[in-house]
C-alpha positions as CSV (number, residue, x, y, z in Angstrom):
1,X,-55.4,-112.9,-78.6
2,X,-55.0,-109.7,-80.0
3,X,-51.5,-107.7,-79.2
4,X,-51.4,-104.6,-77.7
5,X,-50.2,-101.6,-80.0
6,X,-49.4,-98.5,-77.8
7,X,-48.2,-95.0,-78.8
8,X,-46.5,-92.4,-76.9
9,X,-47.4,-88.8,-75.8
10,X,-44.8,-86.9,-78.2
11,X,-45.9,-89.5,-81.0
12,X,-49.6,-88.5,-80.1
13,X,-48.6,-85.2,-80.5
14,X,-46.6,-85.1,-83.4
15,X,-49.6,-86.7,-85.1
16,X,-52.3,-84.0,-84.3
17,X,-50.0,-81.6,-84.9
18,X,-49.8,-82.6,-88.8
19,X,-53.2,-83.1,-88.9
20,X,-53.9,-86.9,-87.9
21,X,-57.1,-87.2,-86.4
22,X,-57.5,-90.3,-84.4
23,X,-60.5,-90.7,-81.9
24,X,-59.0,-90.4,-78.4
25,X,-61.2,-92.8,-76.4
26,X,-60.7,-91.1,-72.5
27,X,-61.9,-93.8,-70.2
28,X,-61.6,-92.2,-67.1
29,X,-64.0,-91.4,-64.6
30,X,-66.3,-88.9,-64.8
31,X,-64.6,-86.8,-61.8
32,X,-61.1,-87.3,-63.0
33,X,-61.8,-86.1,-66.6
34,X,-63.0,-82.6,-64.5
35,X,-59.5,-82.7,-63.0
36,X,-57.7,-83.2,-66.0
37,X,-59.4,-83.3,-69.5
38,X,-57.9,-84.7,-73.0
39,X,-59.1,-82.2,-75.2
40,X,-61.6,-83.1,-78.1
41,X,-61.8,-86.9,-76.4
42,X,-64.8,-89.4,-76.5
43,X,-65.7,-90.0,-72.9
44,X,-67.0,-92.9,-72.2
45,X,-65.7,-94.6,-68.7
46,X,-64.2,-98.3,-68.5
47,X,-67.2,-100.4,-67.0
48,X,-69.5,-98.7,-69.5
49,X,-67.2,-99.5,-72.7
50,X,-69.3,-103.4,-73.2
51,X,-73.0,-101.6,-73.1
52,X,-71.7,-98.6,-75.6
53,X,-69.0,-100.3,-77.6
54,X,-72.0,-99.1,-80.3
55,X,-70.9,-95.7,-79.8
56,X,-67.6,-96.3,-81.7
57,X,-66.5,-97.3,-85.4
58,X,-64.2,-100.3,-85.6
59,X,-62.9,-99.1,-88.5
60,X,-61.8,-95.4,-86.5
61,X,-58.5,-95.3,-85.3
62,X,-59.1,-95.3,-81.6
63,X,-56.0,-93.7,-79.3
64,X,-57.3,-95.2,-75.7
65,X,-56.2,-93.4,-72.7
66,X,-56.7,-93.6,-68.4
67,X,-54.9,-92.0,-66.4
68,X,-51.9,-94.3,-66.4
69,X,-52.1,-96.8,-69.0
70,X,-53.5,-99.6,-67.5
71,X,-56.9,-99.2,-67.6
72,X,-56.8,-98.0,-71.1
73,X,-54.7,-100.8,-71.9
74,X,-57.3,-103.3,-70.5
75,X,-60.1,-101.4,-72.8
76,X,-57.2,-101.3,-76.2
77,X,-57.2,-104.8,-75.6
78,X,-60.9,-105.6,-75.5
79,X,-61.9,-103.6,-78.6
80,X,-59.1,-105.6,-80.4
81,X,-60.7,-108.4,-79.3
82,X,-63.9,-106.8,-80.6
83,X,-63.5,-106.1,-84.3
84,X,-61.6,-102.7,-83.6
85,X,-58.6,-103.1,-85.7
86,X,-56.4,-99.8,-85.5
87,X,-56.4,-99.6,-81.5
88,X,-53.6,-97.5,-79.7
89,X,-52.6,-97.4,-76.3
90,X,-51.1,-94.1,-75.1
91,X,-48.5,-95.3,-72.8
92,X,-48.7,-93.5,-69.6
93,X,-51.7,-91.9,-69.9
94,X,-52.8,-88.1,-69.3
95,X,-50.5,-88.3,-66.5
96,X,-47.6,-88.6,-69.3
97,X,-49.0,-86.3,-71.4
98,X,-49.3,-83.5,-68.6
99,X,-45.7,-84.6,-68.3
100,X,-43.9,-84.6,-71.4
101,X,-46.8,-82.5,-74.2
102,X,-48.9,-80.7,-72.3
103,X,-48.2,-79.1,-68.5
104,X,-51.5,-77.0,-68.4
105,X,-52.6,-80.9,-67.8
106,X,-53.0,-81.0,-64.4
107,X,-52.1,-84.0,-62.7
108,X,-53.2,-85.7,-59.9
């Protein structure tokens, strides 16, 4: 079984603001990414990920994020399982990163 990798918000962070570029994989729902969008993310919701696992690259580095881990986690864990071999987990979620990077985030 593949093991989970997960980053955190300020690491998140720190890349982009360098100029890392990973893909940030948001797989929230539909009305929660209008309460609180990840800028520049893929959406493509949880349930939906088998049917359009196309969509993505498995050789991408993926950053996958819900609203507190656990979903995204779930998803990290299947595209490991899938080919996908540089997946992160941002720990916490948007909720985190409204929290400790970005506080125009708003959480819910």
């Amino acid at each position: 079984m593949a093991e989970l990798v997960e980053i955190t918000p300020e690491q998140l962070h720190a890349r982009i603001a360098k100029g890392d570029r990973p893909i940030v994989l948001d797989v929230r729902e539909q009305g929660e990414i209008e309460i609180a969008a990840f800028p520049g993310a893929v959406h493509i919701p949880m349930n939906d990920i088998p049917s359009r696992i196309g969509e993505l690259v498995a050789e991408d580095e993926i950053v996958v994020v819900c609203h507190h881990g656990m979903r995204s986690a779930h998803v990290a864990m299947y595209l490991a399982g899938n080919g996908f071999a540089r997946v992160l987990n941002l720990t916490g979620g948007i909720d985190a990163w409204s929290e400790t990077v970005d506080p125009s985030v708003p959480r819910y």
